[in-house]
N, C-alpha and C positions, 0 to 999 in steps of 0.2 A: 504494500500500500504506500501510495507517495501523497505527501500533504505539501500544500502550498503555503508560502509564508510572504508575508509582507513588511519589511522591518524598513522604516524611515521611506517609502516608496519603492523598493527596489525588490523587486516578485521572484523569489525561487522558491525549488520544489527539495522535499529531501523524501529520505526512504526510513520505515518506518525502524526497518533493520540494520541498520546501518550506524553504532554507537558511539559515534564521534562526531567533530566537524564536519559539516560536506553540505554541499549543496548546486544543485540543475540549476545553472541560471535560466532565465528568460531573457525580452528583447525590452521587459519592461522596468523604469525606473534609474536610466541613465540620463545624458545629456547631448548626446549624438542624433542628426540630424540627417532628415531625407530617407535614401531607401537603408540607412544604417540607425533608424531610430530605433531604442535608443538607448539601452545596454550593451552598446556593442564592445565587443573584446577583441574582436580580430584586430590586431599591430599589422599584418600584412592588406589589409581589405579594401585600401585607398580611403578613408577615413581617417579625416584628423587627428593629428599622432597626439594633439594637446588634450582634445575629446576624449580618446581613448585612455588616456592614462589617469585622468579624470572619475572617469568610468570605473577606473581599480581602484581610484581609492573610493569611489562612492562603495563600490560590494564590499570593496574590503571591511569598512566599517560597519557595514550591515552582516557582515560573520564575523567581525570581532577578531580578524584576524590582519598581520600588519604584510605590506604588500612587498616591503621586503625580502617577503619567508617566499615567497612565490618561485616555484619551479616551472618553467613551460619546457615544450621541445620543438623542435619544425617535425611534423608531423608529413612521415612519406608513404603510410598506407602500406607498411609493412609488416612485421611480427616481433622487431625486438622491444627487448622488456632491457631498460637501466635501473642502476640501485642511484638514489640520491642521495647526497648527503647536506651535512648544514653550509659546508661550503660550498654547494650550488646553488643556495639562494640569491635569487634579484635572476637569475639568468630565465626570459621571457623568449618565445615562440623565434620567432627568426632574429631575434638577440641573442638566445641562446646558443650552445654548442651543439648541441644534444641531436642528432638525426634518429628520433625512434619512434615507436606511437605507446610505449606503455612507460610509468614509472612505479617503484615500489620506496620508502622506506619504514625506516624505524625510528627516525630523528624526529624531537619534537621540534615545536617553530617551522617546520616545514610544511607547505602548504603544495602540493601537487594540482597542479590543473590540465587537464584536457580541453582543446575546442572541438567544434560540430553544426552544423548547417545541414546536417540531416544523416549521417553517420552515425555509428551508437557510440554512445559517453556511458563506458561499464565503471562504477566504485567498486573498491574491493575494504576489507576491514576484518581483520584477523585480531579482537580483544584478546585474546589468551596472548600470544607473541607481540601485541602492541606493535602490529602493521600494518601500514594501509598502500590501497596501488590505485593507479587512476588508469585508464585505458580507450585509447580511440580505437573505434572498429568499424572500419566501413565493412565493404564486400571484400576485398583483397586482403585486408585483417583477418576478415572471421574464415575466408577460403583458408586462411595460411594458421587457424586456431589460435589466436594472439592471446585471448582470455586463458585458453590452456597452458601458453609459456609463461605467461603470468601467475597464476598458480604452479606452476612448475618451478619459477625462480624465486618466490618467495618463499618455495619449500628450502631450496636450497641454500640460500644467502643466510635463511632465520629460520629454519626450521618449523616453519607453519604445517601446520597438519591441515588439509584439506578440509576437512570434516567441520573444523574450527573460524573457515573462511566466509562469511556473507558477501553478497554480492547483489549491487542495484544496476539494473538495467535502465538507463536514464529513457529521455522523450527522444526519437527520432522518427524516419519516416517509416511509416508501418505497412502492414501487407497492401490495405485498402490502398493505397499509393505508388505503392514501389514495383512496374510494370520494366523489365531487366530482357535482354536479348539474351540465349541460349549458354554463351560463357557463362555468368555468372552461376545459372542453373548446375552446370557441369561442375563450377568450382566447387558447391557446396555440396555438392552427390559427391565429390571423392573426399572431402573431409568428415563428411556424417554418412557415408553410403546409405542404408534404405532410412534409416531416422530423417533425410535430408526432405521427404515425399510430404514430411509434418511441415514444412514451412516452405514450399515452393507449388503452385497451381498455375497448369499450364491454362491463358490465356490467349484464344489464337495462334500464332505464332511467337505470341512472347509469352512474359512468364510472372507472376505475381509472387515477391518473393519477400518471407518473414524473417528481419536479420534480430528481431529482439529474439526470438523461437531460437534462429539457429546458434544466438550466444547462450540462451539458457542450456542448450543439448549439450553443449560443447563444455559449459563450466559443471553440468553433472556427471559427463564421462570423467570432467578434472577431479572429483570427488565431493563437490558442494552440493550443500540441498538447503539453504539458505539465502533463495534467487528470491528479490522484487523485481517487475518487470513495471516499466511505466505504459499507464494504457492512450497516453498520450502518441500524436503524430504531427511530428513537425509541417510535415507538407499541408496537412489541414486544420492547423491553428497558425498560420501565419502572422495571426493579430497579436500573439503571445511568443512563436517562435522566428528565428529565421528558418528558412528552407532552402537549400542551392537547385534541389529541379525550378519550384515556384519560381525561383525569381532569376531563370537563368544565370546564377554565378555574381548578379548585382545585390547582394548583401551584406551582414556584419555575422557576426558569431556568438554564440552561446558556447556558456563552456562547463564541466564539471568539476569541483572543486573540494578536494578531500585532506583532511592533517589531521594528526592524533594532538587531541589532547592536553593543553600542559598542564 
């Protein structure tokens, strides 16, 4: 179950499971202007780099959290998973070093974020090991099972136990929306072989396909059984999300944002 929150204007969602900081942002309760109004987080989006930074310390203050601690990556629609530490804080999206799509640590002050325009934003959150992991997962992610290296490297870094791991499936575009050519269909028939038939219906020639489904199948094969799935769809709340089919690629970013604790 995910609940909405409203703290000084600025609209995020969190998971009911999930026993730490974190939070789905939204598009609403920033200061950004036009088709970027007006939470936007993208640093790359063509959007005002003053707005934008504006925008961090607005959320930041609204979770309480200081924007310094902020870890981003350039996100390449891949599979690797980095470990963070405190001395990657401040380092942001194409500021940063970082070429990956997932992060995991153990460090407090640390504040991990993901972006999304219609990709899924998975949180992770391991209380017993006092871990948390943040992860982008388009199609090319979830083909390449990134939520499963992700649980696979927090097993190994910190010795998380599976079992011990929750996991929020944040807002993206959902089945009703997400109509994909025959690749995609293929990529995720050899990642989930016949499990893949639960979130893919052939429409036509194309293909109507569940990437919140196919992260849940994928983090139960990894060992969890502590999935929220949001029943949200970016492509059809526009009013509340960005989306990059809707709006051909001319938008801003929503992002997920997770840190343990101090």
């Amino acid at each position: 179950m995910f609940t909405e929150n409203c703290v000084n204007g600025v609209v995020f969602m969190t998971a009911e499971n999930i026993a730490c900081c974190h939070a789905f942002t939204t598009r609403v309760g920033g200061v950004s202007n036009g088709v970027y109004e007006s939470l936007n987080l993208g640093t790359g989006s063509g959007d005002d780099s003053a707005l934008v930074s504006e925008n961090y310390d607005i959320l930041c203050r609204a979770l309480s959290v200081p924007v310094s601690g902020l870890v981003g990556m350039r996100q390449v629609h891949g599979s690797r998973i980095i470990v963070v530490k405190r001395e990657d804080c401040g380092k942001l999206f194409l500021h940063g070093s970082f070429e990956a799509d997932g992060m995991i640590t153990r460090e407090a002050g640390v504040a991990l974020i993901v972006y999304a325009a219609d990709c899924v934003p998975i949180l992770l959150h391991d209380p017993v090991s006092g871990v948390v992991g943040a992860v982008h997962s388009g199609w090319r992610g979830t083909s390449h099972n990134i939520v499963g290296a992700a649980v696979r490297k927090m097993s190994y870094e910190f010795g998380c136990a599976p079992a011990d791991i929750s996991a929020a499936i944040g807002p993206c575009i959902s089945k009703c929306c997400y109509e994909t050519d025959i690749d995609v269909a293929c990529a995720l028939r050899k990642v989930l072989d016949d499990a893949a038939e639960n979130c893919i219906t052939s429409h036509g020639r194309k293909f109507m396909v569940d990437l919140k489904e196919a992260n849940r199948l994928l983090l139960r094969k990894a060992g969890l059984s502590d999935i929220t799935i949001s029943d949200e769809c970016t492509y059809c709340r526009s009013d509340k999300y960005w989306s990059h089919r809707r709006t051909n690629g001319r938008r801003g970013s929503q992002a997920a944002v997770i840190a343990i604790n101090q």
